[in-house]
C-alpha positions in Angstrom: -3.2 -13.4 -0.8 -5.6 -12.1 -3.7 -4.1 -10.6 -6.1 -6.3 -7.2 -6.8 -6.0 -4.4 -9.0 -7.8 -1.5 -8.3 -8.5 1.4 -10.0 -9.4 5.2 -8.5 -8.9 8.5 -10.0 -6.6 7.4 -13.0 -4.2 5.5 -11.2 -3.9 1.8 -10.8 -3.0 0.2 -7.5 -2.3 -3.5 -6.9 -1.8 -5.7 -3.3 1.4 -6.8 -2.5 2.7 -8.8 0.2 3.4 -7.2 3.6 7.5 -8.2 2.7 7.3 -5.7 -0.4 5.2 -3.4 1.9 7.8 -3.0 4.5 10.8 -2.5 1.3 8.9 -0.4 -0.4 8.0 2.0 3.0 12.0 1.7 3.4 13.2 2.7 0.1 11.2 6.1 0.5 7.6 4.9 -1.4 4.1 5.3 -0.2 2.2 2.3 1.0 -1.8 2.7 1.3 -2.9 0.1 4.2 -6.3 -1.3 4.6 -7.9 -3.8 6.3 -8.3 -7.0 4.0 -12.2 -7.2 3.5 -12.1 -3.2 2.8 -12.0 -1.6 -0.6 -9.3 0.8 0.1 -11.2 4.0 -1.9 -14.8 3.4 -0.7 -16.3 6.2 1.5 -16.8 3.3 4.2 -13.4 2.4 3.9 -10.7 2.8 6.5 -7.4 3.1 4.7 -4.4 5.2 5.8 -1.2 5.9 3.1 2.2 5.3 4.8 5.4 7.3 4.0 8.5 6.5 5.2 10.3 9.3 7.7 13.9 9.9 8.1 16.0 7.9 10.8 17.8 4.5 11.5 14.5 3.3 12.7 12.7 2.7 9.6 12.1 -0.7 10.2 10.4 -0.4 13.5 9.0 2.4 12.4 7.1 0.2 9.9 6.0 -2.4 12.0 4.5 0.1 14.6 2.5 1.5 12.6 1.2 -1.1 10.7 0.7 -2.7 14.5 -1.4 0.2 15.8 -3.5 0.6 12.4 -4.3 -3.5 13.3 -5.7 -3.0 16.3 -7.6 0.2 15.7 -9.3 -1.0 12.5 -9.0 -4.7 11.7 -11.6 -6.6 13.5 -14.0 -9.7 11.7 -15.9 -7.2 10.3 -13.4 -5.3 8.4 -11.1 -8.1 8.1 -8.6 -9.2 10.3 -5.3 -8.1 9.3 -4.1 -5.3 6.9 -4.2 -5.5 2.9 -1.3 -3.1 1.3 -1.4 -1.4 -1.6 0.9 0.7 -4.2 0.5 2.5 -7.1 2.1 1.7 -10.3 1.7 1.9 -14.1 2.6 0.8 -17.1 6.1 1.9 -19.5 6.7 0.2 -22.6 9.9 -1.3 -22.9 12.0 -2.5 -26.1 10.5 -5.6 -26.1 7.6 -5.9 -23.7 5.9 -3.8 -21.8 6.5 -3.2 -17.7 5.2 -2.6 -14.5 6.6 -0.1 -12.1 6.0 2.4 -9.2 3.8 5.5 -10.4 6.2 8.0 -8.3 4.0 10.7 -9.7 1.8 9.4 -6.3 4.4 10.7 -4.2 3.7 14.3 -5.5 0.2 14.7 -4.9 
């Protein structure tokens, strides 16, 4: 996996791994999903922003979605599986500073 930071409208966004994907959807976050060859902003883009509902199902909730946006949009053009994506920024701790989730995402 590339590791890619990108940045749009003031916030900072970085791949992760679909594992960190699916706990971060879990745990409540939004999780932008794009095919891999895609820039996730760009008006050519395809790109869809996941949140998590309520329910048991969370986890198959997950998985079908990420399942269907596969085979609507990834193709060898666009790539052929899905790149995720969340937003974080950065806090200065005591002694060094820290990534972490921007939650001020989840507002807008």
């Amino acid at each position: 996996m590339q590791q890619r930071a990108i940045h749009h409208e003031g916030r900072t966004f970085i791949r992760i791994p679909a594992n960190r994907a699916r706990r971060a959807y879990n745990n409540g976050l939004a999780v932008i999903v794009s095919p891999c060859n895609m820039h996730p902003f760009s008006p050519w883009g395809v790109s869809s922003t996941l949140r998590a509902g309520e329910g048991p199902r969370r986890y198959e909730e997950f998985s079908r979605l990420v399942d269907t946006f596969t085979g609507y949009n990834c193709n060898r053009e666009t790539g052929l599986y899905p790149a995720f994506y969340i937003p974080v920024r950065e806090t200065q701790h005591v002694d060094h500073p820290r990534t972490e989730y921007d939650y001020s995402f989840l507002e807008a």
